[in-house]
Residue, then its C-alpha position, 0 to 999 in steps of 0.5 A: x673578797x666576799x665580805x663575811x657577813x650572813x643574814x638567818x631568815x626565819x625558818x618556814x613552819x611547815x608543819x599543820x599547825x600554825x601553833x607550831x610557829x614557836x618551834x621554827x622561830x626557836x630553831x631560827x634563833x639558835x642557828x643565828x646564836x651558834x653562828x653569832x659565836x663564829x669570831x670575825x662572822x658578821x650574823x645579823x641579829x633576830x630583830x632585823x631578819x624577822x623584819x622579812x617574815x612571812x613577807x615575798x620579797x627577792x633575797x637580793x632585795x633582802x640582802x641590800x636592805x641588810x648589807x649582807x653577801x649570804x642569805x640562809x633560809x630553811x623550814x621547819x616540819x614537826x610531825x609527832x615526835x619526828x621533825x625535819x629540817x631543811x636550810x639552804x645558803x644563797x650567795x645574795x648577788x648572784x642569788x644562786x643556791x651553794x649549799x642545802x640540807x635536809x635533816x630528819x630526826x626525833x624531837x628528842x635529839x633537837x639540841x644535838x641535830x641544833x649543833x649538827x646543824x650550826x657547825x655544818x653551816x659555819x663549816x660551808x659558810x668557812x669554805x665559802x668566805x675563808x678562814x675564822x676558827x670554829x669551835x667543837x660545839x657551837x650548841x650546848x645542851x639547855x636542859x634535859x627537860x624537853x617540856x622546859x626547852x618547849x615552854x622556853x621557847x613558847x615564851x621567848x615566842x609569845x615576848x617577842x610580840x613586845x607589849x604588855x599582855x603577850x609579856x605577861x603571858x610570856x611570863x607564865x611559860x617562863x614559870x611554867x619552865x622554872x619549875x620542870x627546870x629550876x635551874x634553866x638559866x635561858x628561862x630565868x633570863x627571859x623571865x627577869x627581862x620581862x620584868x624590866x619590861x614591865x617596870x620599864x615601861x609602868x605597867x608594874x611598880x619600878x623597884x618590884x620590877x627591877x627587884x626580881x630582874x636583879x635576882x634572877x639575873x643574878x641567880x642565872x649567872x650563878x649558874x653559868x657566867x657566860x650570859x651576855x644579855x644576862x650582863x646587859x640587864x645588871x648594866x642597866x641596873x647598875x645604870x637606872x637602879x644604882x646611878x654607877x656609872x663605872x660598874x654599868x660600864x664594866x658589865x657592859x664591857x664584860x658582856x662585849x667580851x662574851x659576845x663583840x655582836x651582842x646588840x643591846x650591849x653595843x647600843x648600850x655601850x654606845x649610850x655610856x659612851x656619849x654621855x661620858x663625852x667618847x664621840x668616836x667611841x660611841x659611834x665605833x659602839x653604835x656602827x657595829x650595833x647598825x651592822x648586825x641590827x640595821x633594821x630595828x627600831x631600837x638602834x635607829x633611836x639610839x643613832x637618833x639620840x647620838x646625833x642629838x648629843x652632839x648637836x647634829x640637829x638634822x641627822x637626828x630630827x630625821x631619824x626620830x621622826x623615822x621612828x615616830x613613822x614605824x612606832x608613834x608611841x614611842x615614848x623614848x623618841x618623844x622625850x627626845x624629839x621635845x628637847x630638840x624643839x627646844x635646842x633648835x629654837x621651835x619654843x611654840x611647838x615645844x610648848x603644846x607638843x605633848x597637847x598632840x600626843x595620847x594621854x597613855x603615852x605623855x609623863x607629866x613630868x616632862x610635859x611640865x618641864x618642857x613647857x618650863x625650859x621653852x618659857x626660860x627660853x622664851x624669856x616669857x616670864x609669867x609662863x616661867x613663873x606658874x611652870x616652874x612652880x609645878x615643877x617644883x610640886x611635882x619634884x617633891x612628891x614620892x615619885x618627883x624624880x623625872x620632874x626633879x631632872x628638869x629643875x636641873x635643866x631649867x637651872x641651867x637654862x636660867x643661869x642658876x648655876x649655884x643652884x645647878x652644882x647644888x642639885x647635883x651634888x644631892x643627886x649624886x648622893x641620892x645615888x639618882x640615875x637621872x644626874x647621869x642623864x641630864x648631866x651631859x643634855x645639850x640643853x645645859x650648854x651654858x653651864x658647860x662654861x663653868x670650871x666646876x662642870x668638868x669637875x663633876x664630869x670626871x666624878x661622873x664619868x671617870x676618864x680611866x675607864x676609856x683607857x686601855x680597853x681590852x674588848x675593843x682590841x681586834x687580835x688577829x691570828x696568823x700563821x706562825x713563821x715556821x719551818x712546819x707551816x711551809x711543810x704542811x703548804x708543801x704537802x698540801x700542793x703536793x697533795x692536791x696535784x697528785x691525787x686530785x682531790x677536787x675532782x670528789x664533788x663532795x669534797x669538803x675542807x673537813x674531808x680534804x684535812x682529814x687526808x692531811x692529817x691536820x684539823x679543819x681550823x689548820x687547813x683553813x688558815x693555812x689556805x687563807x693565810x698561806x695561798x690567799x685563797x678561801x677553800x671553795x676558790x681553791x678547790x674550784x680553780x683547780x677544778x677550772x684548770x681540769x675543766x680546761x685540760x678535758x676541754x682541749x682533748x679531741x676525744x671529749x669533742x662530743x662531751x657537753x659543757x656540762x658534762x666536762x664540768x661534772x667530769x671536772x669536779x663541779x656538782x652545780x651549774x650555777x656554781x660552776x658558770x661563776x667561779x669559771x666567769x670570775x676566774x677567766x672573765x668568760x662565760x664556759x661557751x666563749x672559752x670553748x669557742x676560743x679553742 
């Protein structure tokens, strides 16, 4: 059975101007959008397909190294208020073409070719894998302002470039947009997660950021309530602003349901998870996340920092300095990778490892706090003496926060357990996120052994939350046991027998339904639950049977291969020398040969 998973690479620009480049990635993006909409197809998210762009290398290469079977390409040309789009479907193994298109249309009908597009796609990608239900529409219109779509995806273009300047600069288009469209949601997303951005990361102070991410975020879903990434941003708010555990669980939870593939909330899931103590859960999150995003930096750190969390020491160190290999700025795998030092005993190397790093990137506090936690360790006690003190100094300053999580650490480390339960308890006042962070590090082993620990975990980490998730239970449908289903199995055959259908080479399952009067999503279920065979297989064999049938009649002697397989229904080649292989186990000569 072919696996159903497709990777979208990014469309070609083919226009002139380079400048153009926004519109084909925009174009791309929505394609894997609509199709990540397609319940039970796998689509491999932006980040790990545009790893591919502008780079020449073999689609079966590219298919291994994203663990999908298809590959869709395409390119993009604009020219005026004119565009053609052209997009091809590659079966990886075989690596032959099973599908193309071109499309000319105007600028002005560029969600509406976007839809015409996607549901074509997820209709040959259905007769090609088997059934999964699609829905009317896959694109909806964004607004009726073609100047604040444009602006839109000059922005989405310019914040993928992730850093600072081109965030900012993204910004601005985003405005630009907002103000054509105020209520372009799309754009107030884009707008509030480059905020978060940049607060995350200090390049604006931390509750201006998180400030406006929170009332655009809010006003988006206002608008329209069926905004996953706009349900991953109030996650993390809930999480890093408000230290509620329950409620950044439930977002996350809410957003899964909208869309099962959405990576960020799968990582984010993930993260929950672990540090709530769900192993399996965890993994079930991040394994999802690895299979529609295997590529990206950001999932492999999260696997990283899982690993760590459940003291698989080696797989993590491997994968944190696989990061560090792509990305050595990395300030995330750094904070991670000095706790590993500590928990597999390099106390020396934890002691000067934030010496080694640039200055832009080293949070003092950390650094403070790691040295402190090696010296308890270490049991060097003047060392513990003088970096302890400046942890203290720091944690009580405005901004003493990240130091303040590491006195949580190092009491633990020294056996303060008073003191620890004391820290805790004002952290959960204080509403501080940190408590959530630190509460289940590895580096708090020993204090993992007082009663009072699991407590505060359930506080923490209420257990009911992991019961009866809803999000996490796969319904699949069947066919219903009817009399009904039997009579339209029967006249189906019946159909196909008598009026040769197959023998149309651009016969499709839309097509061949409409003959049945029965939707498209009946007669691929009904093919697929009812006769076992996805629509391609069988139209195909029956098309084999016929190729066979004219293969046998004396007055065809003088007909090609070829020419019996057109007469047969086939359009192509290379399709025709691999269903006729995979269904006899010979090559189309071998069989004639035999006759």
């Amino acid at each position: 059975m072919i696996e159903k998973n497709i990777a979208v690479l990014p469309f070609v620009n083919m226009s002139s101007s380079v400048d153009n480049e926004y519109f084909s990635d925009g174009i791309t993006e929505e394609i894997i959008n609509a199709l990540a909409k397609l319940g039970g197809l796998k689509v491999t998210s932006r980040t790990s397909s545009f790893y591919f762009k502008g780079k020449n290398i073999p689609v079966r290469e590219i298919a291994q190294q994203l663990n999908v079977s298809t590959i869709l390409e395409g390119s993009v040309r604009l020219s005026g208020k004119s565009m053609r789009i052209t997009a091809q479907l590659i079966q990886a193994k075989e690596d032959f073409h099973f599908w193309s298109e071109t499309w000319d249309r105007k600028y002005d009908d560029v969600f509406e070719v976007q839809d015409e597009i996607s549901l074509l796609i997820a209709e040959k990608l259905r007769e090609h894998f088997g059934h999964f239900e699609i829905q009317e529409h896959l694109v909806s219109k964004q607004t009726s302002s073609l100047d604040a779509y444009t602006l839109f995806l000059k922005g989405r273009y310019s914040f993928n470039k992730w850093n600072p300047d081109d965030v900012k600069k993204a910004m601005g288009f985003y405005q630009q947009a907002l103000e054509i469209d105020p209520n372009h949601t799309n754009s107030m997303v884009g707008l509030a997660d480059a905020y978060s951005f940049l607060a995350t990361c200090g390049f604006i102070p931390f509750e201006e950021g998180w400030g406006k991410c929170s009332e655009l975020t809010n006003k988006a879903l206002g608008i329209n309530s069926q905004l996953p990434s706009a349900y991953y941003q109030l996650a993390n708010l809930e999480f890093f602003t408000a230290c509620d555990f329950s409620k950044s669980f439930w977002l996350t939870q809410k957003g899964l349901a909208i869309d099962p593939n959405h990576v960020e909330l799968q990582q984010f899931m993930a993260f929950l998870c672990i540090l709530a103590g769900e192993k399996e859960k965890a993994y079930e999150h991040l394994n999802v996340a690895l299979s529609v995003d295997p590529l990206s930096q950001e999932t492999q750190f999260y696997s990283a920092y899982l690993d760590y969390m459940i003291e698989d020491f080696s797989a993590s160190l491997t994968k944190l300095d696989a990061c560090l290999k792509v990305n050595p700025m990395n300030i995330p795998v750094h904070s991670v990778k000095a706790l590993w030092l500590l928990m597999t005993g390099h106390y020396d190397e934890a002691i000067g490892y934030y010496d080694s790093l640039p200055s832009e990137i080293v949070v003092a506090a950390e650094r403070v706090g790691t040295i402190a936690l090696a010296a308890a360790f270490k049991n060097d006690k003047k060392l513990l003496a003088e970096y302890s003190t400046r942890l203290q100094e720091q944690a009580a300053t405005p901004d003493g926060f990240t130091a303040d999580s590491y006195l949580f650490l190092l009491f633990a480390v020294t056996g303060q357990n008073e003191e620890a339960f004391a820290w805790v308890d004002r952290a959960i006042a204080k509403r501080s996120p940190l408590v959530l962070l630190r509460f289940s590090d590895p580096v708090v082993f020993a204090l993992k052994e007082d009663k009072r620990y699991h407590g505060f975990h359930k506080q923490l980490f209420p257990e009911e939350l992991f019961f009866d998730n809803e999000n996490e239970i796969q319904k699949k449908k069947v066919l219903p046991d009817s009399k009904a289903t039997q009579e339209q199995k029967e006249k189906l055959l019946k159909y196909v027998e008598t009026e040769q259908p197959y023998l149309d080479p651009e016969l499709s399952l839309r097509s061949l339904a409409g003959e049945l009067d029965i939707s498209p999503n009946q007669l691929s279920l009904l093919l697929n639950e009812g006769i076992g065979k996805n629509f391609n297989e069988f139209i195909n064999h029956h098309r084999i049977l016929e190729f066979k049938r004219l293969a046998k009649e004396p007055s065809n002697a003088n007909l090609t291969v070829m020419g019996l397989a057109y007469d047969s229904g086939f359009n192509s080649k290379t399709v025709f020398n691999t269903y006729f292989k995979k269904e006899t186990g010979l090559t189309p000569k071998q069989y004639i040969n035999s006759l």
